[in-house]
N, C-alpha and C positions, 0 to 999 in steps of 0.2 A: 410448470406445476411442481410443487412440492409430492415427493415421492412418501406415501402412509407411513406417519410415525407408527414407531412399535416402543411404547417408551416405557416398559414395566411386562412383567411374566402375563399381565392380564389381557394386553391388547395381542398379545402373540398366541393366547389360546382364543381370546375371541375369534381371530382372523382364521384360525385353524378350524372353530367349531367342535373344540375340546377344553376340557375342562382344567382349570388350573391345578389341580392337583397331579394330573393325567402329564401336563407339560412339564411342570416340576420335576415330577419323576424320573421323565426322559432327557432332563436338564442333569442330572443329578446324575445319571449312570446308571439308573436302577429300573429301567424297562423291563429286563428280563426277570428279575425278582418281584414284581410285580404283576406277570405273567400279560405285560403291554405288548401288541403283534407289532414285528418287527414293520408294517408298513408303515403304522401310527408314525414309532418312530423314527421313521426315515425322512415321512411326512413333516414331521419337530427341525429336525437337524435342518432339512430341505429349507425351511421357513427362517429358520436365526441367519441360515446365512443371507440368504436373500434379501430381508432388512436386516442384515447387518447387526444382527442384535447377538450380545456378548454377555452371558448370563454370569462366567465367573470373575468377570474386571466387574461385571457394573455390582456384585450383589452387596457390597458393602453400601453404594450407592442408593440402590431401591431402596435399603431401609433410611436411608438418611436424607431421600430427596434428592439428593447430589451426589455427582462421577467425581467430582474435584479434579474435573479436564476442562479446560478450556481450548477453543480450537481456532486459529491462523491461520489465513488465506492472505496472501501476497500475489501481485503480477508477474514477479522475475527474481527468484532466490538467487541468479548470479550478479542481481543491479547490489550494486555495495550498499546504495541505502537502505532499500528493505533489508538485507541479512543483517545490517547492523538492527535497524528497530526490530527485528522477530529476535536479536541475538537479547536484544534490552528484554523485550518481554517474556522469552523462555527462563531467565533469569529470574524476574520479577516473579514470575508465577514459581517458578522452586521456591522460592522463599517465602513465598505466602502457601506452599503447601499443596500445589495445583502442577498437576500435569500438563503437558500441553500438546495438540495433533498440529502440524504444521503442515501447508498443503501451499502449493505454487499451481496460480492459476492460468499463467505463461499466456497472460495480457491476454484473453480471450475471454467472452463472456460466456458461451455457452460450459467452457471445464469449469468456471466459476460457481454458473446455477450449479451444476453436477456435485462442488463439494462443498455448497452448502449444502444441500441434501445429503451430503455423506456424513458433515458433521452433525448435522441433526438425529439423522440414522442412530449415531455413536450417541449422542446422548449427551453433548458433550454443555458446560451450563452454560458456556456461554460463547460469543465468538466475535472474533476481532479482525477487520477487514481492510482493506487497501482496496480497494474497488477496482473493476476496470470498467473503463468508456466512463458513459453518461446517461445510460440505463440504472436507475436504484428502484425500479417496482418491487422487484422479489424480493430486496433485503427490506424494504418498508414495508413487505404482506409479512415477512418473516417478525420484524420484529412488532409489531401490531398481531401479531401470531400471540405472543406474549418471549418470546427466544432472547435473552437476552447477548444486546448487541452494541459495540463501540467501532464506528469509521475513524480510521486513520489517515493521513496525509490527504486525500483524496475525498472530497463528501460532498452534498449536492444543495443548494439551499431552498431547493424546489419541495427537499420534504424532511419531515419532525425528527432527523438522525442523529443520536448523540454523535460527535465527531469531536477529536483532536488533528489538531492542523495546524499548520507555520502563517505564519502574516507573511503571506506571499505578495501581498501588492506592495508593504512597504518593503519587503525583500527587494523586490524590483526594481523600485523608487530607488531606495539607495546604491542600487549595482550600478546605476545610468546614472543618475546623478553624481557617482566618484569617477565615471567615465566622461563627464560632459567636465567637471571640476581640471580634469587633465587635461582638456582641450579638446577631444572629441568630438564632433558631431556629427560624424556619419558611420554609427553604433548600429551591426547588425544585430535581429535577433532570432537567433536559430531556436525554435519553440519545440513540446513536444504536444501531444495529446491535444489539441485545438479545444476540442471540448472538454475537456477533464479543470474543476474547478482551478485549480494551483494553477495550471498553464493560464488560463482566462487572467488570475489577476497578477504571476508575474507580466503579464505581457500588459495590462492595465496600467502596473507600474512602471515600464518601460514608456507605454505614451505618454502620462503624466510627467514622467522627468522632461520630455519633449515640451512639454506644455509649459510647466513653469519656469524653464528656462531659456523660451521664448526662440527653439530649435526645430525651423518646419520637419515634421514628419514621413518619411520617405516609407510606403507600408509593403514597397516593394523589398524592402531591407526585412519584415517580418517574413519567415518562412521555418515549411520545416511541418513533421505528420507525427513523431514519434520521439519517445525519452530512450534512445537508443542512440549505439555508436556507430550504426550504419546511418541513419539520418545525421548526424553531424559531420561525418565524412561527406556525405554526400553535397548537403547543403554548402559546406565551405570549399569545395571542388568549385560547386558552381559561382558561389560569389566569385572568386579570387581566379577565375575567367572571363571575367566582363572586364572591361576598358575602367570603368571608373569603381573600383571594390571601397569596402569600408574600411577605414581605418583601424576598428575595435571590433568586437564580436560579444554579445552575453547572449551564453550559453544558460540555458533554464533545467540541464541537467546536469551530473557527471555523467555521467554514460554519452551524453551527446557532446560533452569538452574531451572526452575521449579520442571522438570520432576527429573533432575538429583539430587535434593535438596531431592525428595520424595524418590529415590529409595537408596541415603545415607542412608537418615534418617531409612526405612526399612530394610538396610542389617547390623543395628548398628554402620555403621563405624560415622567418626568424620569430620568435616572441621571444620582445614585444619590440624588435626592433621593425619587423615590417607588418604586424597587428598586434595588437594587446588585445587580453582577454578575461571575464571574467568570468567564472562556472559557480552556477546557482548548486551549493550544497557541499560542504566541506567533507574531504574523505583523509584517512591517515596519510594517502600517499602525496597529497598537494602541497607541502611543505618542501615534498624531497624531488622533484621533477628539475631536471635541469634547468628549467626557472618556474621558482617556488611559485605555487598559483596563487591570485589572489582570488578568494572565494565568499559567496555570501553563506554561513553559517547555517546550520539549522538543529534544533537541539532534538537529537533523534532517539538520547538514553531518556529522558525525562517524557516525550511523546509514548514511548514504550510503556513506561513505570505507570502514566497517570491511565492511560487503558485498559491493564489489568487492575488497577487499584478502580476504577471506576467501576466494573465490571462485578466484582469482588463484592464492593459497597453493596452493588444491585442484587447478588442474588443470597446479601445473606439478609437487605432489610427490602422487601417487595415495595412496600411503600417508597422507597425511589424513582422504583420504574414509570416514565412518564413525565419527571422533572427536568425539565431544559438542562443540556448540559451540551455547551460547544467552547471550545477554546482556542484560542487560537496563539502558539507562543511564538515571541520573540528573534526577530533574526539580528545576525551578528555580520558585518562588513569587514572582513578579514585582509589586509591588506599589505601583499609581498610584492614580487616583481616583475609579474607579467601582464602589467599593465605602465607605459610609458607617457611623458607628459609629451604632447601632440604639439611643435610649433608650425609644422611647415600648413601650407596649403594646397589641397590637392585640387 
């Protein structure tokens, strides 16, 4: 449940059963000059904090409609990709004149609900999300609330959410397809979030390249719970101890090529002399690894940029709100040396 907005001086004295002039007052410093009893007032203070209501940041706002805050929720401010997109949008919004709350929801959904109600609380005009799982009720009662709202990387197509997102099926399609190209064919893939839309259709794109290039399917080779470098360790622990392991690996995160970097490096083996691999999602440091990664792309300063400009659009023309708006940009197949051409037979 959304927790009572208090979104202006008037719903904080309705909720009190005092009068706005009476809250003012007591907002203002001037209880005792107004000869206001110290309980009223304590009653006042008791109340802003509790919803969270912030009389001298937002007053320029009440008169103007708008806080000029926007507020960000991400799963994991240590995954490189969200702090790179929240580093793109905190940017984006300085420059368009917008402050910004930032909140890590540390892949859990119930701290999730909690700071969307926080950012509500604050007032803030708009809010920009990474979702976790494959629950979107509350952010679709939220923005059907009227709140305006933009999903990033992650959105669902069960219900009406503006979203910016990567073309994660053809992300896919081309990582296995440059892996099947080298000779390949027995390409694990270590997934993360099962249900979370991007995981759904990189791994779509992975069967696909199986399909068109007429390469049976092994779905024991799909595995894996999480976009984490503990699930990537783990998963390539377990491949790379069976009798018959896979040649290649695409990894559908960094964080989980992390894991699979640490648990190579651990069992002695080599990339890409005894697996090649390729990690869904370019970060600064894949260039510079003792063998440069080859990586599929994803344009994560321009995902930032069009979320707050979208946002922006919505709450200074209302007549937006409501208009279809999903997008979907672009990946790029990045191609260095940790991935080798495959002759033998295993």
């Amino acid at each position: 449940m959304i927790k009572k907005e208090v979104k202006n001086i008037r719903d904080l004295a309705n909720i009190l059963g005092l009068s706005i002039t009476t809250v003012s007052r007591v907002l203002n410093g001037k209880a005792k000059s107004y000869r206001i009893s110290s309980e009223t007032e304590q009653r006042v203070l008791l109340a802003v904090k509790k919803y969270n209501y912030m009389p001298n940041k937002l007053a320029r706002g009440l008169k103007m409609e708008k806080t000029e805050t926007l507020g960000l929720i991400i799963p994991d401010i240590a995954n490189p990709f969200f702090s790179y997109i929240a580093k793109s949008i905190a940017s984006e919004a300085r420059i368009k004149g917008y402050s910004l709350i930032l909140c890590d929801s540390e892949e859990n959904q119930s701290i999730e609900n909690e700071l969307i109600n926080l950012l509500i609380s604050h007032q803030v005009d708009g809010i920009i999300i990474a979702p976790v799982g494959n629950n979107f009720e509350l952010l679709n009662q939220v923005h059907q609330s009227g709140v305006h709202l933009v999903v990033v990387d992650r959105y669902s197509p069960d219900f009406m959410l503006p979203y910016i997102t990567s073309d994660n099926y053809q992300g896919g399609l081309d990582a296995v397809n440059y892996l099947i190209s080298m000779g390949h064919t027995k390409i694990a893939c270590i997934q993360g979030i099962p249900e979370s839309q991007p995981n759904r259709e990189r791994v779509n794109g992975y069967i696909r390249a199986h399909e068109i290039n007429h390469i049976p399917l092994d779905r024991d080779y799909i595995l894996g719970e999480s976009f984490s470098v503990e699930n990537g360790y783990k998963q390539t622990r377990i491949l790379y101890s069976e009798d018959d392991p896979p040649t290649a690996i695409f990894a559908l995160s960094n964080q989980i090529s992390l894991g699979v970097l640490m648990a190579i490096n651990e069992m002695g083996l080599n990339i890409p002399h005894d697996v090649s691999l390729i990690s869904y999602d370019e970060q600064p440091y894949s260039a510079h690894l003792g063998t440069p990664l080859t990586t599929i792309e994803q344009k994560k300063k321009e995902m930032g940029q069009l979320a707050v400009n979208y946002l922006i659009k919505n709450i200074d023309n209302e007549e937006l709100k409501g208009k279809p708006f999903n997008i979907k940009l672009k990946t790029s197949l990045i191609i260095r040396s940790s991935v080798k051409q495959f002759m033998g037979v295993v």
